[in-house]
C-alpha positions as CSV (number, residue, x, y, z in Angstrom):
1,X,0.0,0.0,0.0
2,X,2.5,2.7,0.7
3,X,4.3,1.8,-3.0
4,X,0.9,3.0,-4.0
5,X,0.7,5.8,-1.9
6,X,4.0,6.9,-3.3
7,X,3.2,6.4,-6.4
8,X,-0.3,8.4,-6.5
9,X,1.6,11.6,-4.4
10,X,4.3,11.9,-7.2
11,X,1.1,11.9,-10.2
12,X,-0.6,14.5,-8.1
13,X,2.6,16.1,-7.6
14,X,3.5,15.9,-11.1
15,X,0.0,17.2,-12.3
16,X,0.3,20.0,-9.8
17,X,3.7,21.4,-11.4
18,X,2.1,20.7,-14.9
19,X,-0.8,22.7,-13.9
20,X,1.8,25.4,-12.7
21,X,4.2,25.9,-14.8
22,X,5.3,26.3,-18.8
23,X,6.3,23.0,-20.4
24,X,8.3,23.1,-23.8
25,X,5.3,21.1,-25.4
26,X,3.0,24.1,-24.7
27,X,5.8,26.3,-26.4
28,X,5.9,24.2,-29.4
29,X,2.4,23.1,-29.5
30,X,0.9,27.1,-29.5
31,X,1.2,30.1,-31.1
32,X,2.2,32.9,-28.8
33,X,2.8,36.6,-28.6
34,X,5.6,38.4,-26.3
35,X,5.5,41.6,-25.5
36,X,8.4,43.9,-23.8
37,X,9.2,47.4,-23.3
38,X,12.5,48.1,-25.0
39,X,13.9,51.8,-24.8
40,X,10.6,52.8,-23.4
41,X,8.7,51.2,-26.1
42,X,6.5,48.1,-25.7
43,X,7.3,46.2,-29.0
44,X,4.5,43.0,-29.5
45,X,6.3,40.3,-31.2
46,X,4.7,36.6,-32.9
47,X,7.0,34.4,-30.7
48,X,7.0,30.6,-32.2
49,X,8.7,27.6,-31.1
50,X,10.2,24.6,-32.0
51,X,11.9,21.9,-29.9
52,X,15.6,24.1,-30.1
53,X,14.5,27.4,-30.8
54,X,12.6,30.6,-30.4
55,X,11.7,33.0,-33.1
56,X,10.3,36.1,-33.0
57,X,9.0,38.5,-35.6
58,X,7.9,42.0,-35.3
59,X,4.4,43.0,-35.3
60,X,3.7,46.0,-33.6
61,X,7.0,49.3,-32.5
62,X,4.7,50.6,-30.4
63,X,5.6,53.7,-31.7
64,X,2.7,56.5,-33.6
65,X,2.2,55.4,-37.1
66,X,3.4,58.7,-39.1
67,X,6.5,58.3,-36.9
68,X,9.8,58.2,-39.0
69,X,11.5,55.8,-36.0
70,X,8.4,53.8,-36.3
71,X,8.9,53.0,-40.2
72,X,12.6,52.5,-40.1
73,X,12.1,49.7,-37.1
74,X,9.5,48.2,-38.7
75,X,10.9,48.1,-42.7
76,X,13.9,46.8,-40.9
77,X,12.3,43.9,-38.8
78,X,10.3,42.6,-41.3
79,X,13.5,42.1,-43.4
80,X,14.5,38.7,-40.8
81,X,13.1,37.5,-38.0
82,X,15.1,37.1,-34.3
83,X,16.4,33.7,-34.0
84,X,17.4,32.4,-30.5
85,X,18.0,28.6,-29.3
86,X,16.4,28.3,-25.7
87,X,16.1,25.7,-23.2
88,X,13.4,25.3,-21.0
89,X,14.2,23.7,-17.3
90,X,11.5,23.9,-14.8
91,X,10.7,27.9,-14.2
92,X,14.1,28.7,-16.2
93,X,14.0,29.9,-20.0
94,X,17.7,30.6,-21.0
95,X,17.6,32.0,-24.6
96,X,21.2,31.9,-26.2
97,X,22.9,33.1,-29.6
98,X,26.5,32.8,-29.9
99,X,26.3,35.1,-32.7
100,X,25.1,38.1,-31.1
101,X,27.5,36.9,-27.9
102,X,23.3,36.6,-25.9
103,X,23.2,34.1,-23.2
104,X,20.7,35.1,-20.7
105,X,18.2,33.5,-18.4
106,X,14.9,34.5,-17.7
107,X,12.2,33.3,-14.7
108,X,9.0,32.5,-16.1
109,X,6.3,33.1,-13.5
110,X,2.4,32.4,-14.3
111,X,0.0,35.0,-13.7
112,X,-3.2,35.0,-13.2
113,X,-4.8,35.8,-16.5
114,X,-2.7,32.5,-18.1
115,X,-0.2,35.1,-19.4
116,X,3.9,34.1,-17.8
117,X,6.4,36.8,-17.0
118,X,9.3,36.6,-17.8
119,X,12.2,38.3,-16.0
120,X,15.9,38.2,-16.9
121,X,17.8,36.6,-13.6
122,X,21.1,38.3,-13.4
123,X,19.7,42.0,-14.1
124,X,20.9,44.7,-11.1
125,X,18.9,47.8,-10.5
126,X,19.0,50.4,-13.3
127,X,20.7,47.5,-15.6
128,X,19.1,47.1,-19.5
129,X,19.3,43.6,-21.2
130,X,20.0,43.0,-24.9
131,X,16.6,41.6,-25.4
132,X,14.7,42.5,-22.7
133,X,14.5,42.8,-18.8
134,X,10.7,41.9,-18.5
135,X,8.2,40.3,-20.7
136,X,5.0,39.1,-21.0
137,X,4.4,35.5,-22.7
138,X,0.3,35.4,-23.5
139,X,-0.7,32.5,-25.8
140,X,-3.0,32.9,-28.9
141,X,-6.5,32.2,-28.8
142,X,-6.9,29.4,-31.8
143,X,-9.0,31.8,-33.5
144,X,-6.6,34.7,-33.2
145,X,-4.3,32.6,-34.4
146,X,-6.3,31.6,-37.6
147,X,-7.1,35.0,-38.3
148,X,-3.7,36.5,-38.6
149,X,-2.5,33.5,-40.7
150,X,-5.4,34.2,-43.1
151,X,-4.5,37.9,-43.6
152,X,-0.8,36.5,-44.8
């Protein structure tokens, strides 16, 4: 009986950090949006995600549509999309690309709406990251999702 016991506290335990948490199946098996503040701009990016990697493509500066910054930013990011490999261990998303010299680590916390933070882990006070210090991860709706690949 206590083999049993055991065994059914580990499931539950295992369901409850399932339940919790952000597993790389999730990544891969949804479409997803991440949005961050860079330079006091929140930038909204498509975020996809395959078993190595993490891509992310522009959609939105943030800044006013008739603004010159705003064009330049956005002809420029729809030339290539932002290619990072990342591994996913527990709450720990580490996004790396030796190219660009970009090895950083990032919390994931869930919030309350189903949306998960993400905070870069060696940041001090007043410090800026090369991708971001804070972001939000929010999955598509599969009709969101539909919709934007319809208007492509």
């Amino acid at each position: 009986m206590t083999i049993l016991k055991k065994v059914f506290i580990a499931a539950i335990f295992t369901v409850f950090l399932a339940a919790c948490g952000l597993s790389q199946t999730q990544l891969t098996d949804k479409s997803w949006t991440l949005t961050a503040t860079y330079a006091d701009t929140e930038l909204i990016f498509d975020a996809t995600f395959d078993d190595t990697d993490m891509t992310l493509k522009l959609v939105d500066t943030g800044y006013d549509e008739d603004d010159i910054k705003a064009t330049i930013m956005q002809q420029l990011m729809d030339q290539f999309d932002l290619v990072w490999s990342y591994t996913l261990d527990g709450d720990q998303l580490t996004l790396v690309n030796p190219d660009m010299d970009f090895n950083y680590t990032y919390t994931v916390t869930k919030q309350d709406d189903g949306s998960y933070l993400l905070t870069e882990n060696d940041l001090t006070e007043g410090d800026t990251a090369s991708l971001f210090n804070e972001a939000i991860l929010q999955e598509v709706a599969a009709d969101d999702a539909t919709s934007s690949s319809d208007k492509e």
